[in-house]
N, C-alpha and C positions, 0 to 999 in steps of 0.2 A: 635532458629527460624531464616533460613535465608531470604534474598531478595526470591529468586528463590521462596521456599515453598508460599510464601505469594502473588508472581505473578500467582502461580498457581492456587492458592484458587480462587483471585478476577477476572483469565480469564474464568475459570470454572463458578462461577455466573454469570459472565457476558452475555457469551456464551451460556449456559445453556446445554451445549453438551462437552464428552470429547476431541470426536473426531475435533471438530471445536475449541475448547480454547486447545490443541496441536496442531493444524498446526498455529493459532496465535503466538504461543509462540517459533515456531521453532521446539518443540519438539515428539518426539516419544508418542502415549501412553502409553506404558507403563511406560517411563519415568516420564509423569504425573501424572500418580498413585501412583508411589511411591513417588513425591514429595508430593503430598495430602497424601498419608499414613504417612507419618514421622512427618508430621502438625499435622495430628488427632492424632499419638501415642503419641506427644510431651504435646499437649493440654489434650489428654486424655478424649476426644469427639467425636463423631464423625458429621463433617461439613455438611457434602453430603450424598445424597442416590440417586441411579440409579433407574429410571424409565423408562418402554415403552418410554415416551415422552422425555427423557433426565435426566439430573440430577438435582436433585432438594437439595435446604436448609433445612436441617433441623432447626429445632427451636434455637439451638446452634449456627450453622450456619451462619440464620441468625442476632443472638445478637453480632456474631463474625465479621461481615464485615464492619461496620463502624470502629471499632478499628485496623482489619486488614491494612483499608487505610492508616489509621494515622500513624499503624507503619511502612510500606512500606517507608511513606514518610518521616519519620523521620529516619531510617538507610540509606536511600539513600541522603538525607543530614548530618547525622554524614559521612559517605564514601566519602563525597566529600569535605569535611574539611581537613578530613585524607588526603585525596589524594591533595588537597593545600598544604598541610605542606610539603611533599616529593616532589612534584614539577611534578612528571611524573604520566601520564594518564598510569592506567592499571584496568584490571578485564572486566569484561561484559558489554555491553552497547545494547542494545536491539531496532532495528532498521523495522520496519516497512515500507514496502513500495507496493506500486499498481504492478500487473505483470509486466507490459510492461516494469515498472524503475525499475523491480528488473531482469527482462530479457534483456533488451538493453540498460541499462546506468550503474547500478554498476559492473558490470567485468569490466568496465573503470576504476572503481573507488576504491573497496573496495582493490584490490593487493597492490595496490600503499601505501592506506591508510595502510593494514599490513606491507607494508616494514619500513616503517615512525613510525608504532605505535605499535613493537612487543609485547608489554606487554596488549596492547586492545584486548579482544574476542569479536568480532561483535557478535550477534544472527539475523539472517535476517530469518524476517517473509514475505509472502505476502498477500494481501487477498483487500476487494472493503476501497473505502473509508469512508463509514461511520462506518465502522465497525474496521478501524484502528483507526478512530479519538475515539472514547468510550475508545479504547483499554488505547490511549494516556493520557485519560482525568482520565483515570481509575488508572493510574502511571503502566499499566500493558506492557508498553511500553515507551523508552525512548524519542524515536522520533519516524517521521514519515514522509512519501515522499506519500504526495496524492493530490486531485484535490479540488482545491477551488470550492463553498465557504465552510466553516467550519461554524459548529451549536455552539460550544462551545466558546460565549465570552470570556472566561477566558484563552483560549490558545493563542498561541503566533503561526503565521504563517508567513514564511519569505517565500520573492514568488521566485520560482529560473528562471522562465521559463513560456512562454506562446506558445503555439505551434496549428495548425491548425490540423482539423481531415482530414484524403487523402480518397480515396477510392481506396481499395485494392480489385482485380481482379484476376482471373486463367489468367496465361501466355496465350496472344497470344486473351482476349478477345473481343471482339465485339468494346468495349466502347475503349480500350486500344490501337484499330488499329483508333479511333477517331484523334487524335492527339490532343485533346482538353480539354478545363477544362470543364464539365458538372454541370447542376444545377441537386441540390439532388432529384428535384421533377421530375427531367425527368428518374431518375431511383428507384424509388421509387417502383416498380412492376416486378422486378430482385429479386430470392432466395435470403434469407438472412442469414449470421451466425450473432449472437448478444449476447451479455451482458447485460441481462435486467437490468434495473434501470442508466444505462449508461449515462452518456452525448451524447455520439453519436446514441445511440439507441433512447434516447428522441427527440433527433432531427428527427430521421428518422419515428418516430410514428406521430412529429406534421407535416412533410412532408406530410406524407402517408392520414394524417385526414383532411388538407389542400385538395390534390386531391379526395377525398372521397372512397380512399380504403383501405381494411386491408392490413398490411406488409404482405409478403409470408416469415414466417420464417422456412429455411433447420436447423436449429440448435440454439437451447440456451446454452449456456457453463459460466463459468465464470474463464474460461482461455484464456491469451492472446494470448499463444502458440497452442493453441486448436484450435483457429479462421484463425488461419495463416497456420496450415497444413490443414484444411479444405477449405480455400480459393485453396490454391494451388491443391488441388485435386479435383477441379471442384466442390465443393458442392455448393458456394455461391458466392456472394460479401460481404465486413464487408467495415465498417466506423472505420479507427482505426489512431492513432496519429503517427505526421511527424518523432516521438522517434523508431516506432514498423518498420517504411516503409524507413528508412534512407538506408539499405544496403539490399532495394530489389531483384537489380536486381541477387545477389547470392543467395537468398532465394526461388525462385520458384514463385513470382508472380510479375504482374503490380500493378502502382499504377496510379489512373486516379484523379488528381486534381479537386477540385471542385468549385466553383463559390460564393462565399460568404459561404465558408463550413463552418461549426459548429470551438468553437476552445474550448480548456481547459487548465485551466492555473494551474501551477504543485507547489506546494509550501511544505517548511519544517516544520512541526509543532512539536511542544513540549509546555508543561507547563509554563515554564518561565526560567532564568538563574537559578537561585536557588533551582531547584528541578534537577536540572543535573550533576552529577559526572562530574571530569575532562576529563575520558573517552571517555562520552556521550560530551563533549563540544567539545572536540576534533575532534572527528568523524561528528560534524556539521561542524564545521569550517573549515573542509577537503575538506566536500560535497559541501561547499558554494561556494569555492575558486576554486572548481576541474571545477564545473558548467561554473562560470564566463569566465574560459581560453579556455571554448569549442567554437567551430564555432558557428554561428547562424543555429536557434533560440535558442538555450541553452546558447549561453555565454552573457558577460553584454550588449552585444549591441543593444538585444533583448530582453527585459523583463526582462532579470537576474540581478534587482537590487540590491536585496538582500533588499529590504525593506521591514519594517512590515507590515502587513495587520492583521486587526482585520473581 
């Protein structure tokens, strides 16, 4: 029985779909099937059955999930005992993060961190943040890069960053020949692209309920890079973070500042020291230290204290 097998079983419950507990976990499905098959041939059970509606526990299943956790968590603390004793971080470390940080800030980061850490295999998932932090809480993920606040007491979140939301624009428009920062209620009745359940979306629905009208939404996606070729090809405006709008002007759109705008602050979550391989420690302490040496708002002189928050 390895780690891998036993991430796959508890993203699969979690998820309740193959295809969303595989792109959690980085992997292919059919990759994920065969890891669930080699668990069921090994056990000699079978965990899962597919339904219209997704996959569902069987009765085995679910008597098997509470032991599954325990032992997840218990190989991933024998693995990093071992990995104390030799002294060097290697094998998998499984790294969860929001688009926009898995699109414009780890190519900063994670190269670097392979040059430094050849014996590390990152696995980099992306997906929203409530649905990484489960993943986190779940041990179906080693860490994780998402938006405060976190629902799980019991996790550990180190905040790296706090940054404001811009308003992003097609080149060339109305608001962007302003020369000004705008308040969100004065555009509040502009096509919209969005990410429902969003911090910036939320703001823009209590904008929009404020003036007493509905959003005009051109698009719902829950891609960061979705939102960013659809701005740029005239469909909308988005609300999107000073991390996505940093190197607009080679990207195809304006960015129009805003006036008390919305902000989200970006922090690293995991378990605790104890439930993290050398690997997984390593590639925080990468992340922490890479952050801090950035310009502002990313580096310590803004927000990147690197302290705990519960």
């Amino acid at each position: 029985m390895t780690t891998e097998q036993l991430r796959a079983f508890l993203q699969v419950a979690l998820e309740g779909r193959l295809s969303l507990a595989a792109k959690g976990l980085g992997l292919s499905q059919s990759g994920l099937s065969r890891q669930l098959q080699s668990l069921e041939a090994e056990l000699g059970t079978r965990l899962l059955v597919r339904t219209p509606g997704g996959a569902v526990l069987t009765d085995a299943g679910e008597r098997f999930l509470p032991h599954a956790r325990r032992a997840l968590e218990a190989l991933l603390a024998g693995t990093s005992e071992l990995e104390r004793l030799s002294g060097t971080p290697r094998g998998l470390v499984s790294l969860g993060t929001l688009h926009t940080v898995g699109a414009y800030l780890l190519p900063d980061i994670i190269p670097a961190f392979a040059q430094r850490y050849p014996e590390v295999r990152p696995r980099l998932s992306e997906g929203m943040a409530p649905a990484l932090e489960e993943s986190v809480a779940r041990g179906a993920l080693d860490l994780a890069i998402l938006s405060l606040p976190v629902r799980h007491a019991d996790l550990v979140a180190q905040k790296l960053w706090e940054e404001v939301l811009v308003l992003a624009v097609p080149r060339g428009h109305r608001l962007s020949r302003l020369g000004k920062a705008v308040e969100l209620s004065e555009v509040v009745e502009e096509p919209w692209v969005v990410i429902p359940g969003m911090g910036g979306t939320r703001a823009l629905e209590a904008a929009c309920e404020a003036r007493g009208v509905t959003p005009k939404l051109a698009l719902e996606t829950d891609n960061a890079e979705a939102i960013r070729r659809m701005v740029e090809r005239g469909l909308g405006v988005a609300l999107v973070p000073e991390l996505m709008a940093r190197d607009h002007q080679s990207r195809g759109f304006d960015v129009v500042p805003l006036v008390r705008g919305p902000k989200r602050q970006v922090a690293l979550v995991h378990r605790g020291e104890g439930y993290l391989t050398a690997a997984a420690r390593a590639l925080k302490e990468f992340i922490v230290e890479s952050v801090r040496v950035m310009p502002e708002p990313w580096g310590a002189r803004k927000g990147g204290s690197g302290g705990r928050v519960r």
